[in-house]
N, CA and C of each residue as an Amber inpcrd file, in Angstrom:
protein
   678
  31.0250000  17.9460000 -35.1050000  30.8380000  16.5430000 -34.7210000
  32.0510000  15.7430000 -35.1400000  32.6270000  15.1550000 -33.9410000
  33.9510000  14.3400000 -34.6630000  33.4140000  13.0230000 -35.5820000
  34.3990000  12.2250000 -36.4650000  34.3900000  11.4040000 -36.8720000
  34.1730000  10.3060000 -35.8750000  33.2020000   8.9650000 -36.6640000
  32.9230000   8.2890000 -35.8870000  34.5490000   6.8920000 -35.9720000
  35.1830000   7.0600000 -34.5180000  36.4810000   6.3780000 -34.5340000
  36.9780000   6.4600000 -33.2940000  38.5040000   6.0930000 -32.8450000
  39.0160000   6.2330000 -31.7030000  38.5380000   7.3530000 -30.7880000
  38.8820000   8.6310000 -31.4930000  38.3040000   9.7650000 -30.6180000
  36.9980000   9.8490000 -30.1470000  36.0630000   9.5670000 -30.3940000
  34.9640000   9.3330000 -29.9640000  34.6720000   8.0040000 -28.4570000
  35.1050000   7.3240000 -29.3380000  35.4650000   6.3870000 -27.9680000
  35.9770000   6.5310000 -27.0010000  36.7630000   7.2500000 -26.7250000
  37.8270000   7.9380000 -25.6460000  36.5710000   8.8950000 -25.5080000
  36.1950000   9.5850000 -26.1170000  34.9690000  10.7710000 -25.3780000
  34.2800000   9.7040000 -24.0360000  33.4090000   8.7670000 -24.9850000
  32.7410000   8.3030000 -23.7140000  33.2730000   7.2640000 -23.2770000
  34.5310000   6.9700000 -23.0660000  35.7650000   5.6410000 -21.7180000
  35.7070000   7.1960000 -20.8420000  36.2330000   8.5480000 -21.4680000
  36.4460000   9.7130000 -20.2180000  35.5610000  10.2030000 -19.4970000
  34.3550000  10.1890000 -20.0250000  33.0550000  10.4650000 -19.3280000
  32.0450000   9.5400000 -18.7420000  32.8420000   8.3380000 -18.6950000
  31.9650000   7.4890000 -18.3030000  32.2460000   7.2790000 -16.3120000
  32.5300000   7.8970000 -16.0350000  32.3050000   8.1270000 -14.2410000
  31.0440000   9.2570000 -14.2130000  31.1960000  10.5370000 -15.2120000
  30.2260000  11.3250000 -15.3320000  28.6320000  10.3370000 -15.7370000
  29.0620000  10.0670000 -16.7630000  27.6530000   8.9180000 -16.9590000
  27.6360000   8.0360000 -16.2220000  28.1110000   7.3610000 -15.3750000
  27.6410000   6.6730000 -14.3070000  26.9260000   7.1830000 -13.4480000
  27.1960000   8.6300000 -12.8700000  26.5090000   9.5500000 -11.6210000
  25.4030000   9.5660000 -12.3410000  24.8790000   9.8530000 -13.5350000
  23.7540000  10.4360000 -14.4240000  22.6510000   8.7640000 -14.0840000
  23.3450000   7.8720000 -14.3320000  22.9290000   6.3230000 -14.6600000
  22.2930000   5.5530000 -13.1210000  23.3650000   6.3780000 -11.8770000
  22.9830000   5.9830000 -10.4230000  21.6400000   6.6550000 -10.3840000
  21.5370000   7.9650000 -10.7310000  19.8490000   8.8080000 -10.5180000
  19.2070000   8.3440000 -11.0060000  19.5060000   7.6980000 -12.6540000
  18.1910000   6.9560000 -13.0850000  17.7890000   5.8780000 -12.3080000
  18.5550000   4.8860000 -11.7210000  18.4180000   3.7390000 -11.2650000
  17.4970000   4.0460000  -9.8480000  18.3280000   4.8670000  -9.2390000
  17.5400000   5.4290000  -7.6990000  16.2430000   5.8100000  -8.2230000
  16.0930000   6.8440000  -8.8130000  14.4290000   7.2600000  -9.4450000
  13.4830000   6.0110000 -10.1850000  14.2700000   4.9520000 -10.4800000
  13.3270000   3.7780000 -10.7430000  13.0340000   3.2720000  -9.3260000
  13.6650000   2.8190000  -8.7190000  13.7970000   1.5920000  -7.7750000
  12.4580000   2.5840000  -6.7190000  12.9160000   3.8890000  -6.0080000
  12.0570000   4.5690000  -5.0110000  10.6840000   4.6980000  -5.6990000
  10.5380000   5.0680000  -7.0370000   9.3000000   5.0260000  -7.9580000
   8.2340000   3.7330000  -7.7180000   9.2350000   2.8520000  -8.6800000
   8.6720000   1.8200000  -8.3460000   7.9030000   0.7750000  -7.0930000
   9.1460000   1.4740000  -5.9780000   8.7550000   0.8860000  -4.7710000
   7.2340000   1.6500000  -4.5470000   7.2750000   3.4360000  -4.5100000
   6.1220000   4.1410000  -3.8470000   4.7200000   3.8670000  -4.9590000
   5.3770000   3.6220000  -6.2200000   4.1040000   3.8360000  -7.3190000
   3.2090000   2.0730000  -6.9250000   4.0100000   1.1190000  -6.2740000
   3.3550000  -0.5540000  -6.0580000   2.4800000   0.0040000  -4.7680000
   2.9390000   0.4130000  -3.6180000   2.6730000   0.6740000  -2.5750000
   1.2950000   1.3760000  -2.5910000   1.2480000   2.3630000  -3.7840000
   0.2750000   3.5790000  -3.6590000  -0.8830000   2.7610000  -4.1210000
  -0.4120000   2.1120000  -5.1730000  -1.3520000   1.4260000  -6.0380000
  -2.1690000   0.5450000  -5.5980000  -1.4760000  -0.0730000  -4.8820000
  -2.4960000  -1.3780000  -4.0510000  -3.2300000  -0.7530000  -3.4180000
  -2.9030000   0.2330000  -2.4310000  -3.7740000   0.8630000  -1.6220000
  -5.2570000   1.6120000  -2.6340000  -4.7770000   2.2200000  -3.5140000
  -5.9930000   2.6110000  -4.3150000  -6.6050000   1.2640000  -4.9830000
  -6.0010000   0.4460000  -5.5570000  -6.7540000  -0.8820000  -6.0930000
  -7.6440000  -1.4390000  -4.8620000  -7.4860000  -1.7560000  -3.9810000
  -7.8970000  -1.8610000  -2.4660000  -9.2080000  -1.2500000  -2.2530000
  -9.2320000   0.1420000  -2.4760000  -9.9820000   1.2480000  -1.9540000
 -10.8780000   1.3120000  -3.1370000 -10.7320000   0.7800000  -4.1650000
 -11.5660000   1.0300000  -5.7710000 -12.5540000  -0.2890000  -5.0260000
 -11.8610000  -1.7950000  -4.8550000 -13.0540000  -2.5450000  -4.6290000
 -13.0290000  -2.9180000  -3.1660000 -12.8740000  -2.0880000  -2.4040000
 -14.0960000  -2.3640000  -1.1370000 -14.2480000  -0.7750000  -0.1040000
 -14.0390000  -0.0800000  -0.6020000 -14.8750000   1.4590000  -0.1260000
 -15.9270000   1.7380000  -0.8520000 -16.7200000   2.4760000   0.2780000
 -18.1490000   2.7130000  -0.5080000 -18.0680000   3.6520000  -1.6200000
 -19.2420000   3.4920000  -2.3070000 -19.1730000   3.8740000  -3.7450000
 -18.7510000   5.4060000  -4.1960000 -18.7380000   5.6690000  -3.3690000
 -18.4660000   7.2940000  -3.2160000 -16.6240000   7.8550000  -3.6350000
 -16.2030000   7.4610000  -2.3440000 -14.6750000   6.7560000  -2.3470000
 -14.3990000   6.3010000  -3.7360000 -14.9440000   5.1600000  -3.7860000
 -14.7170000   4.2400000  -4.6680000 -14.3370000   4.7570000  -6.4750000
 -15.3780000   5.5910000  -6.7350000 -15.3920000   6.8480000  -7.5790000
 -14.5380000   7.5260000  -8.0140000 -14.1620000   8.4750000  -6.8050000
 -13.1740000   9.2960000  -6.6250000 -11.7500000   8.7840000  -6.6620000
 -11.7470000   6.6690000  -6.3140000 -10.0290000   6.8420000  -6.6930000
  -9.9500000   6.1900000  -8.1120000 -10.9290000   6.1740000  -8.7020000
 -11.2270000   5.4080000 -10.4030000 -10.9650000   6.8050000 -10.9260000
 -11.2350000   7.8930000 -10.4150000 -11.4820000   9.1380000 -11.3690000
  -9.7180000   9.6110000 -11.3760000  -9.3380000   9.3710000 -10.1470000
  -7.6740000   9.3650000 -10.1240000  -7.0120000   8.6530000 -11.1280000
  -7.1010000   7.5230000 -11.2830000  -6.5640000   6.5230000 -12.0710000
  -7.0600000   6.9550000 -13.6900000  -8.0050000   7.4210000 -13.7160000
  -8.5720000   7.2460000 -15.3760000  -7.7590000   8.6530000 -15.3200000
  -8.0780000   9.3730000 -14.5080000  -7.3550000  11.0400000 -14.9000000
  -5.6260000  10.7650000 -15.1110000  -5.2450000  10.1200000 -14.0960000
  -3.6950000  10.7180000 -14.5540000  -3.2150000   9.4320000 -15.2680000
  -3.8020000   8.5190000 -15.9840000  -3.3740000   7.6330000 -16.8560000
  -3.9860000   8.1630000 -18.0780000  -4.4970000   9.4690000 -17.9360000
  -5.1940000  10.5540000 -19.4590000  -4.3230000  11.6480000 -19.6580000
  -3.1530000  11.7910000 -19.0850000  -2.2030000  12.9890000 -18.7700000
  -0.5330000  11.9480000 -19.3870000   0.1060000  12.9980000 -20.3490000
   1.4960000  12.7340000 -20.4930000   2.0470000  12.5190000 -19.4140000
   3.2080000  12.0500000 -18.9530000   4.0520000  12.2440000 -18.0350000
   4.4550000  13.3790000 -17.4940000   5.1970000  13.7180000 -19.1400000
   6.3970000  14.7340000 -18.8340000   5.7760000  16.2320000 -18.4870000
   4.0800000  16.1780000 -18.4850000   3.2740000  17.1200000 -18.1800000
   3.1020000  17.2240000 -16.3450000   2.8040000  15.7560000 -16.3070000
   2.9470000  15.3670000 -14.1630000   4.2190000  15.9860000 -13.6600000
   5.2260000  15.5840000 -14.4460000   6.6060000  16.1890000 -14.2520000
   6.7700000  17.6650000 -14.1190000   6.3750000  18.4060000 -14.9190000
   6.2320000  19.9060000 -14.9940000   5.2750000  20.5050000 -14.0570000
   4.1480000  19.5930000 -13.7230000   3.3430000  20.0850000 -12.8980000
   4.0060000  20.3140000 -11.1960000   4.5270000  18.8150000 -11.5280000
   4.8590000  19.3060000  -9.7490000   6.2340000  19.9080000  -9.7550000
   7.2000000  19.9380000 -10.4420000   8.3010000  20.5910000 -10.4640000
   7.5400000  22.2460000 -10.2230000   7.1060000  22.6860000 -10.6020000
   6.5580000  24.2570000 -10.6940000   5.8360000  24.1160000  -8.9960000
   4.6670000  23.1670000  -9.5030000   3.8240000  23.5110000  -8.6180000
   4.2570000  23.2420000  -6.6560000   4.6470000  22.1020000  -6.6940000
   5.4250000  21.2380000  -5.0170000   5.8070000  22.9740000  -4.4130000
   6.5310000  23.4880000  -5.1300000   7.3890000  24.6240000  -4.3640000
   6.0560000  25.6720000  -3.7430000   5.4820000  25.8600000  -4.3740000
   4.1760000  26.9470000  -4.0480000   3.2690000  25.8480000  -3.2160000
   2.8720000  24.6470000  -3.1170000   2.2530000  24.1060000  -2.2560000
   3.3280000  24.2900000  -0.7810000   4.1380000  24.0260000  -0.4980000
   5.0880000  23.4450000   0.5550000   5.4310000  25.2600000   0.9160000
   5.6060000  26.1650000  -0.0260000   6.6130000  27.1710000   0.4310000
   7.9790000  27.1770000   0.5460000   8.6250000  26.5280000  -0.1700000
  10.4330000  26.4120000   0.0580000  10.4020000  25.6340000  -1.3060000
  11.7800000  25.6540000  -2.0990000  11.9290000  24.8670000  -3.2240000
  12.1060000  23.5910000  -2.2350000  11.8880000  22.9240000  -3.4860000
  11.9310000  21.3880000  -3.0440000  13.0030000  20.7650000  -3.8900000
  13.0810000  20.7740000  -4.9630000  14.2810000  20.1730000  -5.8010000
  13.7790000  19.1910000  -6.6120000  14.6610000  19.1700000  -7.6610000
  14.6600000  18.1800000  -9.3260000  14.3470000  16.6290000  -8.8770000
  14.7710000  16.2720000  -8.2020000  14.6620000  14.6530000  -7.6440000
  13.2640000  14.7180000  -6.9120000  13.4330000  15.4010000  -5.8150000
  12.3420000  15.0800000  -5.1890000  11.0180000  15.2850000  -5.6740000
  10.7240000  16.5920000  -6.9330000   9.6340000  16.6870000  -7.5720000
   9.4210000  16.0220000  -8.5930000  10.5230000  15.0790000  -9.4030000
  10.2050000  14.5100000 -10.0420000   9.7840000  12.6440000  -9.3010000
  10.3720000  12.3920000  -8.3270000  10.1320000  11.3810000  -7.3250000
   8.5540000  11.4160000  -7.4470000   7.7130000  12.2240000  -6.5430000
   6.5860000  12.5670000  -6.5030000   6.1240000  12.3530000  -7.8870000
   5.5980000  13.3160000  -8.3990000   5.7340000  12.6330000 -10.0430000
   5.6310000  11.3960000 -10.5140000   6.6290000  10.7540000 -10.6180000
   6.8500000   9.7310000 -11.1760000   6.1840000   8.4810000  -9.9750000
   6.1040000   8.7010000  -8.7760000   4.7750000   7.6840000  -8.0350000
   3.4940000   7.9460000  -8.0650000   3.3650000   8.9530000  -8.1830000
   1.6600000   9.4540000  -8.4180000   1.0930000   8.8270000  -9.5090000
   1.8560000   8.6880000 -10.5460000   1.9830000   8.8430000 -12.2750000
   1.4640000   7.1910000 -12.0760000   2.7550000   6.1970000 -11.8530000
   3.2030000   5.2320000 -11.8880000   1.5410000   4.7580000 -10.8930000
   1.4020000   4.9470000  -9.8350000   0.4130000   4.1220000  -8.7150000
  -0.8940000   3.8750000  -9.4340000  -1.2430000   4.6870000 -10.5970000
  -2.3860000   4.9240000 -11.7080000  -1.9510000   3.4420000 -12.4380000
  -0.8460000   3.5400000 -12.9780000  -1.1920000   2.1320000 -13.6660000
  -1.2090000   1.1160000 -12.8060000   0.0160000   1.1310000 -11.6140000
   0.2260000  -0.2360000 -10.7860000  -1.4880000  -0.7210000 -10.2840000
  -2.2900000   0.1800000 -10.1090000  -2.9940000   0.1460000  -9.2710000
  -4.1230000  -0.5510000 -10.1590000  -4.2490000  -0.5030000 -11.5630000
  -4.9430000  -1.5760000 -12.2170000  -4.3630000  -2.6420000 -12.3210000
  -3.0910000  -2.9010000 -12.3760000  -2.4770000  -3.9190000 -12.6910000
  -2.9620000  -4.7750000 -11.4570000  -2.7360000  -4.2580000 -10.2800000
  -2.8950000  -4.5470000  -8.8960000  -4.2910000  -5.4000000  -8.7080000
  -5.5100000  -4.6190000  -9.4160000  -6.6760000  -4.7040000  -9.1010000
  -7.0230000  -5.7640000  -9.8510000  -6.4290000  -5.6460000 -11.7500000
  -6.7650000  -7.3020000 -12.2040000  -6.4950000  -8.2640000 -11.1550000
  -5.1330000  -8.3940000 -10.6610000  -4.6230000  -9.1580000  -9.9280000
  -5.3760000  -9.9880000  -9.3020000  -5.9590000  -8.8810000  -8.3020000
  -6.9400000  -9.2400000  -7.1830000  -8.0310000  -9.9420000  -7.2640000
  -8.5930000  -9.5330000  -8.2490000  -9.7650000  -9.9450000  -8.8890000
  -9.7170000 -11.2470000  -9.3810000  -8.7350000 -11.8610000  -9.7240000
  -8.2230000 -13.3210000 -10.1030000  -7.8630000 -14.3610000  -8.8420000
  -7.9760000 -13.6030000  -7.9840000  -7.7120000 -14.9530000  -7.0240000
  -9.5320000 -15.7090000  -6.3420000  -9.4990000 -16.6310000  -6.6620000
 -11.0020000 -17.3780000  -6.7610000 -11.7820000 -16.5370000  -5.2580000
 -13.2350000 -16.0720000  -5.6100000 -13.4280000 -15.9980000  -4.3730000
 -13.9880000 -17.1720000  -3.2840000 -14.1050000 -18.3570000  -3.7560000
 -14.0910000 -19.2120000  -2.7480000 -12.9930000 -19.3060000  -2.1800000
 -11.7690000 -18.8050000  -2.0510000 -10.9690000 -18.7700000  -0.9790000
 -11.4050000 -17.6220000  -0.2400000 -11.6930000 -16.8510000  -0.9340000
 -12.3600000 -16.0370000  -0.1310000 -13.1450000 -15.7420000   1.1370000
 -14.0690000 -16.4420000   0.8970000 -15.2540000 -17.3800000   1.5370000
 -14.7120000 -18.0960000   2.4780000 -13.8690000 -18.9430000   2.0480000
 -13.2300000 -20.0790000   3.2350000 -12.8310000 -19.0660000   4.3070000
 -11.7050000 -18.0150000   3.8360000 -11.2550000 -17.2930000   4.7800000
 -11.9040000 -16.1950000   5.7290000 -12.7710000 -15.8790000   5.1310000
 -13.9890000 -15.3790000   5.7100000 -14.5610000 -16.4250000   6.9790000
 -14.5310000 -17.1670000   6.4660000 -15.9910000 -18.4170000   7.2830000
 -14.7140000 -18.9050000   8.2480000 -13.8300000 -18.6140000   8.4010000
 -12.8020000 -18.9790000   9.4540000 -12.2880000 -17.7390000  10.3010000
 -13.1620000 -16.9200000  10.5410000 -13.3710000 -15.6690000  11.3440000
 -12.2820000 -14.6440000  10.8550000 -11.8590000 -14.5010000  10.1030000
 -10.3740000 -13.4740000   9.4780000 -11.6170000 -12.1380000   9.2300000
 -11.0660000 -11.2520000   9.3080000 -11.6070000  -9.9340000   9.4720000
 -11.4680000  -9.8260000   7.4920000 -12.2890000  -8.9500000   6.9050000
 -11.9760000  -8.3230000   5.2870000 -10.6550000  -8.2290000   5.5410000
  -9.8740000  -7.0160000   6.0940000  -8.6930000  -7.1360000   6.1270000
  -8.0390000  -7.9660000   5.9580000  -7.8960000  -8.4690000   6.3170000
  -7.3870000 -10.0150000   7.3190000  -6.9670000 -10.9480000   5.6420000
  -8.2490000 -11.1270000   5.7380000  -7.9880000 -11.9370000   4.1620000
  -7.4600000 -11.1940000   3.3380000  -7.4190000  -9.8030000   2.9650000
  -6.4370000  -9.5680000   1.5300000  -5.5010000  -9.6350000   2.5080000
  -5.1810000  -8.9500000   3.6090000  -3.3880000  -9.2210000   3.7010000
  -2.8790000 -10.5710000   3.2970000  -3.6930000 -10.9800000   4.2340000
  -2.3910000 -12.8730000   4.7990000  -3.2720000 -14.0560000   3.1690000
  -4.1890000 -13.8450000   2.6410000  -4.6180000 -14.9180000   1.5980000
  -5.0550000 -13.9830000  -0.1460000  -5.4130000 -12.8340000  -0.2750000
  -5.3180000 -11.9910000  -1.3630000  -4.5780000 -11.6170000  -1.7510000
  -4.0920000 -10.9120000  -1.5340000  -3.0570000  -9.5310000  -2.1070000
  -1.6580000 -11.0990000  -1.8990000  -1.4040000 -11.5650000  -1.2790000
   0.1110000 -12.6170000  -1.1960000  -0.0590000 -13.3210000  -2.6770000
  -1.2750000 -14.0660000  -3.1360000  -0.7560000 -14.5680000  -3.8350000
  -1.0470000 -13.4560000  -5.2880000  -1.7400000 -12.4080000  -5.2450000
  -2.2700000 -11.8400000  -6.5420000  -1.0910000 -11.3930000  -6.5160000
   0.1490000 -10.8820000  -5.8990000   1.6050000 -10.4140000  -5.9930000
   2.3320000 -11.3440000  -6.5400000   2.3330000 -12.5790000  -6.0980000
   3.0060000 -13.6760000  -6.5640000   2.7820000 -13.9140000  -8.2960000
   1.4960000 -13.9000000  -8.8610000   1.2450000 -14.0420000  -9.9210000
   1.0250000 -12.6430000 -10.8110000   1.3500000 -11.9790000 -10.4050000
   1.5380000 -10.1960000 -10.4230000   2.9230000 -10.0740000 -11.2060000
   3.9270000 -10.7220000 -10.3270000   5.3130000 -10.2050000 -10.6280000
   5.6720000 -10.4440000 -11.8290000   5.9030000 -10.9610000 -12.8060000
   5.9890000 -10.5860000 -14.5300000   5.3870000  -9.1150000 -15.1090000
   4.1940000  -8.9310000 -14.6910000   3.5410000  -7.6210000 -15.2240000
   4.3250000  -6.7200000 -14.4600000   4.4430000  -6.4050000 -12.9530000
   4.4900000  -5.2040000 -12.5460000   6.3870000  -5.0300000 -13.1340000
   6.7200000  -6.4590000 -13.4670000   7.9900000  -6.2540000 -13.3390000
   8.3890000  -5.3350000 -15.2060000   7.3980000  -5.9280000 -15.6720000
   7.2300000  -5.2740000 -17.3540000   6.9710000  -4.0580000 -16.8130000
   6.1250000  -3.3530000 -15.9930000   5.7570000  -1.8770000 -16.0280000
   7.0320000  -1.3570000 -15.1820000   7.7440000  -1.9130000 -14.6450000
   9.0700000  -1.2530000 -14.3820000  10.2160000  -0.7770000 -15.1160000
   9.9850000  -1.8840000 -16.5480000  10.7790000  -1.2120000 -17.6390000
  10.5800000  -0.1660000 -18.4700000   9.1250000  -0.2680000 -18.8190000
   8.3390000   1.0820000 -19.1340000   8.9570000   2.1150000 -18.1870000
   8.9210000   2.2320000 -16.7770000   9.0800000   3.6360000 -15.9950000
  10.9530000   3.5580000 -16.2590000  11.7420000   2.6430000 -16.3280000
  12.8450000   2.7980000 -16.6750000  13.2950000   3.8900000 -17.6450000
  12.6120000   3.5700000 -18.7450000  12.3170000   4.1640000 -19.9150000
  12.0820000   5.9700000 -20.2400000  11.2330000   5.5530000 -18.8980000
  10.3690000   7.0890000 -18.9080000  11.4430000   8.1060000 -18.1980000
  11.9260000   7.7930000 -17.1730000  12.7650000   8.4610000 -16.3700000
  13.6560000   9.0750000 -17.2840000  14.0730000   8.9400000 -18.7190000
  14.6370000   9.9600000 -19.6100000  14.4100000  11.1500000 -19.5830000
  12.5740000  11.2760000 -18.8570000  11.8220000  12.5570000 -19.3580000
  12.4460000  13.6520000 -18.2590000  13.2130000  13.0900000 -17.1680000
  13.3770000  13.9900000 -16.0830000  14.4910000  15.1810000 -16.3530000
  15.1090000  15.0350000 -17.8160000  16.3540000  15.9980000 -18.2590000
  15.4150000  17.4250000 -19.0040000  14.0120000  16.9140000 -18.6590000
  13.0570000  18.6380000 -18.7670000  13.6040000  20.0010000 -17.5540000
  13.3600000  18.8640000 -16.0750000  13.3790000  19.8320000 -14.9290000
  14.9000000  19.9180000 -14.3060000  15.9100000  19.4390000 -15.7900000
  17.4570000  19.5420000 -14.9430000  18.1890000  18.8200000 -14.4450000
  17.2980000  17.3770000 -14.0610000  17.9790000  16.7190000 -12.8390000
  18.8750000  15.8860000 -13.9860000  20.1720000  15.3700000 -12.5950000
  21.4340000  14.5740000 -13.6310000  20.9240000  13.4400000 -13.8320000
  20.4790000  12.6760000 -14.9670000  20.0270000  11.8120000 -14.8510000
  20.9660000  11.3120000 -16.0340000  21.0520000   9.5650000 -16.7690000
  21.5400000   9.2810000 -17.2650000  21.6840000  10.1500000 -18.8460000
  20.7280000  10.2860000 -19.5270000  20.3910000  11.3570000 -20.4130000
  20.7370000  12.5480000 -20.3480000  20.0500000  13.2780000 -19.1480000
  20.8430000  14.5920000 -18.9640000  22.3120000  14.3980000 -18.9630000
  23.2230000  13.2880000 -18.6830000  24.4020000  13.2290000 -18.6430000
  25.0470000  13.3060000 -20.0080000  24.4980000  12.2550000 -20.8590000
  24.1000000  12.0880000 -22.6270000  24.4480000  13.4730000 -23.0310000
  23.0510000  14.1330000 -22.9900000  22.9420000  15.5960000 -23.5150000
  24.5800000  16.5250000 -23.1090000  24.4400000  16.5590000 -21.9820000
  25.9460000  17.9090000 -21.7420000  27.2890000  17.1000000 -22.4560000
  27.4810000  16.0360000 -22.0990000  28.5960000  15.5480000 -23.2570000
  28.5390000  15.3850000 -24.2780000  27.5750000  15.2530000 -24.9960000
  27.5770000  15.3360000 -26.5420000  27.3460000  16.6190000 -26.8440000
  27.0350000  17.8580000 -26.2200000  26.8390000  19.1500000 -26.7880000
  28.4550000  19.8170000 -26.7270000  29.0060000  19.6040000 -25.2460000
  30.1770000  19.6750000 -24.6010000  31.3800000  18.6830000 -26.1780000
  30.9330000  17.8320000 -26.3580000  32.4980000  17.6110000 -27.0560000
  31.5810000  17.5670000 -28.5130000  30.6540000  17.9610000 -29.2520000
  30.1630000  18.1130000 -30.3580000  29.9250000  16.9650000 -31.0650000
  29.7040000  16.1680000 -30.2260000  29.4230000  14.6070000 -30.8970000
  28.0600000  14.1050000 -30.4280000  26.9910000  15.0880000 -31.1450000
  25.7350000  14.8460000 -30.7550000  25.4040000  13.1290000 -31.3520000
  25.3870000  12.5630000 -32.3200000  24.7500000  11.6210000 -32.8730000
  25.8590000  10.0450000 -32.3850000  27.3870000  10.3970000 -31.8640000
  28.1010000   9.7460000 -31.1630000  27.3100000   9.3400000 -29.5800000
  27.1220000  10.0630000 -29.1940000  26.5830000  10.2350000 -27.8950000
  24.9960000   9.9940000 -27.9510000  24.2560000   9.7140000 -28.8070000
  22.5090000   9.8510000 -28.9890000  22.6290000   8.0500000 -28.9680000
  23.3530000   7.7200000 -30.1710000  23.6980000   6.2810000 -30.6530000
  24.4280000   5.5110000 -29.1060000  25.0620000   5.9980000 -28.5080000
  25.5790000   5.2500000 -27.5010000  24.3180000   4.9790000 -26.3090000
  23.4810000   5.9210000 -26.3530000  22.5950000   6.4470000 -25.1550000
  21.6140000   5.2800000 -25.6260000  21.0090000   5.1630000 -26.5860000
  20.2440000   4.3440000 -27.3250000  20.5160000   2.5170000 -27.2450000
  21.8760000   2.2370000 -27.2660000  22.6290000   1.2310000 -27.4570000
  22.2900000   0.9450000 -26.1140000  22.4430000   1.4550000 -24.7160000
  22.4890000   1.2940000 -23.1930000  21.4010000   1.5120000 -22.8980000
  20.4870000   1.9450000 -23.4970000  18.8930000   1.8520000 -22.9750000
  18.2760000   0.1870000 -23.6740000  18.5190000   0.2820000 -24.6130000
  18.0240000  -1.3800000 -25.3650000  18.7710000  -2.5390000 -24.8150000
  20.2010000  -2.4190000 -24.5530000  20.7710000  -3.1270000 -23.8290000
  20.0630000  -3.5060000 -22.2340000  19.8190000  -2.4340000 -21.9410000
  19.2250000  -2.4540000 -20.4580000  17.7580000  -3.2330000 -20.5320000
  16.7050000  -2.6820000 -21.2000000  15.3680000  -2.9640000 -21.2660000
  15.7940000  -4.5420000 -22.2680000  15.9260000  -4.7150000 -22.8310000
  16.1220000  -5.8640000 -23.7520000  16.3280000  -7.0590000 -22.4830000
  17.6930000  -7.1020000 -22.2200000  18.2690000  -7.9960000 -20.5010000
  16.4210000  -8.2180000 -20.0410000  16.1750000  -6.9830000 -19.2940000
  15.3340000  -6.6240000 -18.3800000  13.9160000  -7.7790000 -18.6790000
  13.7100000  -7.8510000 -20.5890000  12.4940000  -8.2750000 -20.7700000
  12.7470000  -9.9590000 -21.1020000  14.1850000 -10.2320000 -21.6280000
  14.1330000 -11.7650000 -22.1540000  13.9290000 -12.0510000 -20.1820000
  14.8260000 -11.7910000 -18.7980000  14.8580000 -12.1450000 -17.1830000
  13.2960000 -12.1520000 -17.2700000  11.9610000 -11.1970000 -17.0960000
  10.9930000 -11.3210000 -16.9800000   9.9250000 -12.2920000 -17.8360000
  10.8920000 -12.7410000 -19.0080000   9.8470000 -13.3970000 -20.3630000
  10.6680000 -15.0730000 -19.6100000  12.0890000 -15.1590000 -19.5010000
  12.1780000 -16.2600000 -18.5940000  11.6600000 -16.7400000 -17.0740000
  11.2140000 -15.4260000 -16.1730000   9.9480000 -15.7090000 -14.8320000
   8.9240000 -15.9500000 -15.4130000   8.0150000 -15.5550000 -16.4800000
   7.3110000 -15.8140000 -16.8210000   6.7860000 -17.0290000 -16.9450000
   7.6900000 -17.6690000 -17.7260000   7.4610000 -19.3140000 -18.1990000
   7.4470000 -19.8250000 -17.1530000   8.9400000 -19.6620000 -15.9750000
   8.6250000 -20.4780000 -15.3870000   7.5050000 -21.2490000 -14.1440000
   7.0210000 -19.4270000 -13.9380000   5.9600000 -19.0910000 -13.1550000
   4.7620000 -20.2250000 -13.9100000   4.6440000 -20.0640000 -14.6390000
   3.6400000 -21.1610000 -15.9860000   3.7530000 -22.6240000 -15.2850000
   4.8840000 -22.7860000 -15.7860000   5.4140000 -24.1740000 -15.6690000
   5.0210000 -24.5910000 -14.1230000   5.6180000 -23.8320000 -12.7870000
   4.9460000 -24.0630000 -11.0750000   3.4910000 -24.0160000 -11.4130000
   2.3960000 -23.3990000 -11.9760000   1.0960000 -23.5470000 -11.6800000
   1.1100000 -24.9740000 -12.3940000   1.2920000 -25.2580000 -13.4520000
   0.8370000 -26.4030000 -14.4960000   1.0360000 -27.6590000 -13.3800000
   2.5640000 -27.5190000 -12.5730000   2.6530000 -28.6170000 -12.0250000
   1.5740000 -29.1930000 -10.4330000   1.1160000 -27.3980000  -9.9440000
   0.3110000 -27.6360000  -8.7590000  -1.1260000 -27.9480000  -9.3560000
């Protein structure tokens, strides 16, 4: 392990195009995550309160099950498993992609469902009694504004999956960490390279939470005034 000094620094100014490629996968594996894990979620929050009870069951038993499961276990599962379902490898991204929305749509999808559940149902009613189909009303008068007053939380559970996406240097893929790991083993500056990795994750999530703790308020402040 070198001394902590110039040389070290020059380790990661030289590897930092390498850690950038590692840093683009994390970012892509948040953003597609995030997008499929909101998407999935509503649809199951959706399907929890207004499919019959049966349904209804079966996507609560989803949600309680894989919000009862590690991650980095979902991760291993479909990394192994995707290839024997499909018949052809599938690859590190794409099984951890999968993964990480399946994983993710379990929490969005409560988050989703408080949501929902908070918008008064006498608008409800109104929109109803003005011929709008069930549908009809969560698209164009539910789900618009429970998103609107949504976005602080889902935007907090995006830093969480930020976070998590570390776990993907199990199944190989280059991810910012996996990038971490081969250069600090590669130039023997494990605790140079752990400390830097650490420094750019808090840096990142830190930013991430004062931007969401400032929507927050101000989101506060627009209701107080309507």
């Amino acid at each position: 392990m070198g001394e902590m000094g110039s040389l070290d620094q020059n380790v990661i100014v030289q590897s930092a195009p390498f850690l950038w490629e590692g840093m683009k996968t994390s970012f892509l594996l948040l953003v597609l995550a995030m997008a499929g894990g909101i998407v999935l979620g509503t649809a199951i929050a959706v399907v929890r309160l207004l499919a019959p009870q049966p349904i209804a069951v079966i996507a609560a038993g989803y949600v309680n099950g894989l919000r009862s499961l590690p991650l980095i276990m979902v991760i291993f599962w479909f990394y192994f498993l995707m290839p024997l379902v499909v018949g052809r490898p599938v690859g590190a991204f794409a099984s951890a992609l999968i993964a990480f929305v399946l994983f993710e749509a379990a929490y969005y999808s409560e988050i989703i469902r408080a949501g929902i559940q908070g918008i008064s149902k006498g608008q409800v009613s109104a929109a109803t009694a003005s011929g709008m189909t069930q549908l009809q009303v969560y698209c164009y008068v539910v789900l618009p504004q429970a998103f609107q007053r949504m976005i602080p939380i889902l935007l907090t559970q995006g830093i969480v999956l930020f976070q998590d996406t570390s776990l993907v240097y199990v199944v190989g893929l280059h991810d910012f960490m996996t990038a971490v790991t081969v250069i600090a083993n590669r130039e023997a500056a494990l605790v140079e390279l752990y400390v830097f990795a650490a420094i750019i994750y808090f840096a990142i999530s830190f930013s991430a939470s004062r931007a969401v703790s400032l929507l927050r308020q101000r989101t506060a402040a627009t209701r107080e005034r309507q």
